[in-house]
C-alpha positions as CSV (number, residue, x, y, z in Angstrom):
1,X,6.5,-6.7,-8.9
2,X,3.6,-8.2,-7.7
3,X,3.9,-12.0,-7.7
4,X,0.9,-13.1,-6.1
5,X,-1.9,-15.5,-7.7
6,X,-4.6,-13.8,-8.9
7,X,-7.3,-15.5,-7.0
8,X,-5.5,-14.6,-3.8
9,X,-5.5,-10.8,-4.8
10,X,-9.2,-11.5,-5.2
11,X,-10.0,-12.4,-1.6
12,X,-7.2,-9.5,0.0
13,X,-9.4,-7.2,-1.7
14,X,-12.5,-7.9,-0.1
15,X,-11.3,-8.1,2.9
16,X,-12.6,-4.4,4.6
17,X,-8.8,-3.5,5.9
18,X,-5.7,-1.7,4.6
19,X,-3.4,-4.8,3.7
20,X,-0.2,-4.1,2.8
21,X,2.2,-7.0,2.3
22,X,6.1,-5.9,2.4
23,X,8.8,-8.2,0.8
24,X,11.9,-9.7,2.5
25,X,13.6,-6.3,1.7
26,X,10.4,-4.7,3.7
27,X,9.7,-3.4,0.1
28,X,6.0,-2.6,-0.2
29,X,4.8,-5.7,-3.1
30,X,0.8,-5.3,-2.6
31,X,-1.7,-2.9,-1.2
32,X,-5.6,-4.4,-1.5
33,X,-8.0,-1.9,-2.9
34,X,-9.4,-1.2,0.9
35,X,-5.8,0.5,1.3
36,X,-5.8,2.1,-2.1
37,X,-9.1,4.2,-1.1
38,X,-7.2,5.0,2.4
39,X,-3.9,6.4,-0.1
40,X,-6.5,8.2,-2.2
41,X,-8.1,10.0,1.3
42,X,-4.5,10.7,2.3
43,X,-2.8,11.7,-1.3
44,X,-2.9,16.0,-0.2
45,X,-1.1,15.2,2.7
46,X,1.7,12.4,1.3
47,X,1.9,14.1,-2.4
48,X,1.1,10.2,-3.7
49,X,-1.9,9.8,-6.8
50,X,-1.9,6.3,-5.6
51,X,-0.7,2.5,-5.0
52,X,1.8,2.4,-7.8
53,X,3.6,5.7,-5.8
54,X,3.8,3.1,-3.1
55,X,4.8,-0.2,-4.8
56,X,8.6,-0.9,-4.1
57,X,9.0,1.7,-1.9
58,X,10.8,1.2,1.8
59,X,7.3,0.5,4.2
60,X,9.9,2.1,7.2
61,X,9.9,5.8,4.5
62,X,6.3,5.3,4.2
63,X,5.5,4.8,7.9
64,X,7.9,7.4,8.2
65,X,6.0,9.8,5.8
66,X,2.1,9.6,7.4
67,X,3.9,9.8,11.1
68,X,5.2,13.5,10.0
69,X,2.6,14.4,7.8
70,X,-0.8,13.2,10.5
């Protein structure tokens, strides 16, 4: 699903934020690793094990899901 270069992937995960890039269909296509160790903080609370629970997945449900379950 993921159709980004690999040397861009590179440089979104060093960046010290959550990234989450949505497609045109708001479909979550990329988390950076920052984000993965936020999901993996959160994953009692969202039932998720991580970023591939996440990938394709409506970012409006997933919003939806960490407002209701803060």
């Amino acid at each position: 699903m993921n159709s980004l270069p690999m040397d861009t992937i590179a440089v979104l995960d060093k960046i010290g934020d959550n990234i989450f890039i949505l497609d045109t269909h708001l479909d979550i296509s990329f988390i950076n690793d920052y984000a993965v160790n936020m999901i993996e903080q959160m994953n009692f609370k969202l039932d998720i094990t991580g970023k591939e629970d996440l990938i394709g997945k409506k970012s409006i449900f997933w919003t939806w899901m960490v407002v209701i379950h803060s």
